[in-house]
C-alpha positions, 0 to 999 in steps of 0.5 A, spaced: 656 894 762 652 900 760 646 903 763 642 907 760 637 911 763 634 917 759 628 919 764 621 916 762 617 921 759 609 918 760 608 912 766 603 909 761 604 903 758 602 899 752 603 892 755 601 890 762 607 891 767 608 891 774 605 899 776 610 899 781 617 899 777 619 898 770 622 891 768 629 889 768 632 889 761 639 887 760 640 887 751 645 881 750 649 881 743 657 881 740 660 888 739 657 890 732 652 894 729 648 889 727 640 886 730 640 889 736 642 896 733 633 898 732 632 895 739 637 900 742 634 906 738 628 904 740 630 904 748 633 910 746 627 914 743 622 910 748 626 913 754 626 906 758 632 904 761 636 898 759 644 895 760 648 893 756 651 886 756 656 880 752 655 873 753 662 874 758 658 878 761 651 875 763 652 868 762 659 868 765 662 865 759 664 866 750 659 865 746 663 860 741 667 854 744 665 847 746 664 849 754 661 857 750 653 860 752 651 858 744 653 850 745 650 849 753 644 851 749 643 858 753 640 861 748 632 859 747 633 859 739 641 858 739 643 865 737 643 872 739 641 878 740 637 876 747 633 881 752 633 879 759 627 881 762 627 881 769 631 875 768 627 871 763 631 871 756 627 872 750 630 871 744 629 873 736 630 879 733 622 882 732 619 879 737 625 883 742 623 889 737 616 888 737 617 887 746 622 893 746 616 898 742 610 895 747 614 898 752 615 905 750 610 910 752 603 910 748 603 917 747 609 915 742 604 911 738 610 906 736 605 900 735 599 902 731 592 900 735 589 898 729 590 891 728 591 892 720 595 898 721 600 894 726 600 887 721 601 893 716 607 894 720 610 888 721 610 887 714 615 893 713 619 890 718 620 884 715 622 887 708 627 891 712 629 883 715 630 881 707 636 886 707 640 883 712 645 880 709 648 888 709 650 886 717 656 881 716 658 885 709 660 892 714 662 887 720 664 880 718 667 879 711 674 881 710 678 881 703 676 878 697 670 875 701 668 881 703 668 884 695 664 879 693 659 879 698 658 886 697 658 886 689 653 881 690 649 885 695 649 891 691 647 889 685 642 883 687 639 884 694 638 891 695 635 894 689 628 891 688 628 891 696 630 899 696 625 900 690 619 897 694 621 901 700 622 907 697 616 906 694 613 906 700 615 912 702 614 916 697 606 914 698 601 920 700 601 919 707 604 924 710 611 922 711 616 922 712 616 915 714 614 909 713 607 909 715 606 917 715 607 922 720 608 918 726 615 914 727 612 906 728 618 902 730 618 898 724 622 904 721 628 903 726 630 897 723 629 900 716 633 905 718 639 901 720 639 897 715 639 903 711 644 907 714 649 900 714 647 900 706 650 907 707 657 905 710 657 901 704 656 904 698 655 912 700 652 915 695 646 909 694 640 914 696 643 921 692 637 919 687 632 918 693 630 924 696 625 920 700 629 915 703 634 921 705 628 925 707 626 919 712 633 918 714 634 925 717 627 924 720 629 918 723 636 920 726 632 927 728 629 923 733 629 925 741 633 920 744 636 918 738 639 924 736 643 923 743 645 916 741 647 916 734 652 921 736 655 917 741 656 910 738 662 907 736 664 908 729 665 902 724 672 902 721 676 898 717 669 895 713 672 889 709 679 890 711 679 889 719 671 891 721 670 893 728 666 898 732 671 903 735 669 908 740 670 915 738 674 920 741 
């Protein structure tokens, strides 16, 4: 297990917590890049200490196989990530996201107060959700599967998605991210679903300077900064995908 424990910039938060001690966060997933990746950014940015966990680890046994974690019902929704807090395991990709940003320090505005400003965006996370088929294509799928799934993605699910998107980052607010000046936690997972289209097919926001203008922003961010560089790498995409720690 990792612990991570970059210092709490602000006492303040935005949700009710014991004024006594932060909760125990432990962050359950397999070892890809793929839904927990915004949480973690968020974790990082927010400055609030999480651990890193395997099925093995936490739940003492694999997820697959007849006697595994997902077959004796261990996950609430039958599928990972799950975040342990304090003990008690949540489960679902936004609901962690969204849990994960009320944690962070308020100054850091990363849930909007407003309730149009907030549903405004959830929405943007959704959208960032429709392009998750890109997770199996960098971690999965291998050969001929792989070259189909990838074709099929690039040329019928990414584009009109990356066209509402960009739009939107090119809107008159401010930018350079989703909503404008301020970094929301929505934009972290539009930011990995970008950088794995990236792994993809790199050159595929050469012709968008507002989706590269965002992405820089993103990755410029304190705490975020540190740990892009260093998380383990994807390698062998489509061949033998895996994460493979660097140097």
């Amino acid at each position: 297990m990792i612990l991570h424990t970059r210092p709490l910039i602000h006492v303040r938060r935005q949700i009710a917590m014991s004024a006594l001690a932060a909760p125990k966060l432990q962050l359950v997933y397999f070892g890809v890049r793929a839904r927990a990746e915004a949480p973690r950014m968020i974790l990082h940015y927010g400055g609030v200490p999480y651990t890193e966990e395997t099925c093995q680890s936490f739940f003492g046994k694999p997820w697959g196989g007849p006697e595994g974690a997902k077959a004796s019902g261990l996950a609430p929704f039958g599928q990972l990530p799950l975040l342990a807090v304090d003990g008690r395991v949540l489960g679902q990709t936004a609901a962690i996201n969204r849990y994960c940003a009320a944690l962070c320090p308020a100054a850091l505005s990363l849930v909007p107060a407003d309730p149009v400003d907030a549903a405004w965006c959830d929405g943007i996370f959704e959208a960032a959700q429709e392009l998750s088929p890109v997770n199996p294509c960098v971690n999965a799928w291998r050969g001929e599967d792989f070259a189909a799934k990838k074709a099929d993605f690039l040329a019928n699910t990414l584009p009109p998605r990356l066209a509402n998107l960009n739009k939107i980052l090119e809107g008159d607010h401010g930018g350079p991210f989703t909503t404008g000046a301020e970094v929301r936690y929505c934009d972290f997972s539009v930011y990995h679903q970008f950088d794995l289209c990236r792994l993809l097919e790199p050159a595929v926001f050469d012709p968008l300077p507002a989706v590269r203008r965002f992405m820089g922003a993103v990755e410029a961010l304190p705490g975020v900064t540190a740990y892009l560089a260093a998380r383990s790498d994807c390698v062998d995409i489509g061949v033998q995908p895996m994460l493979r720690d660097k140097a």
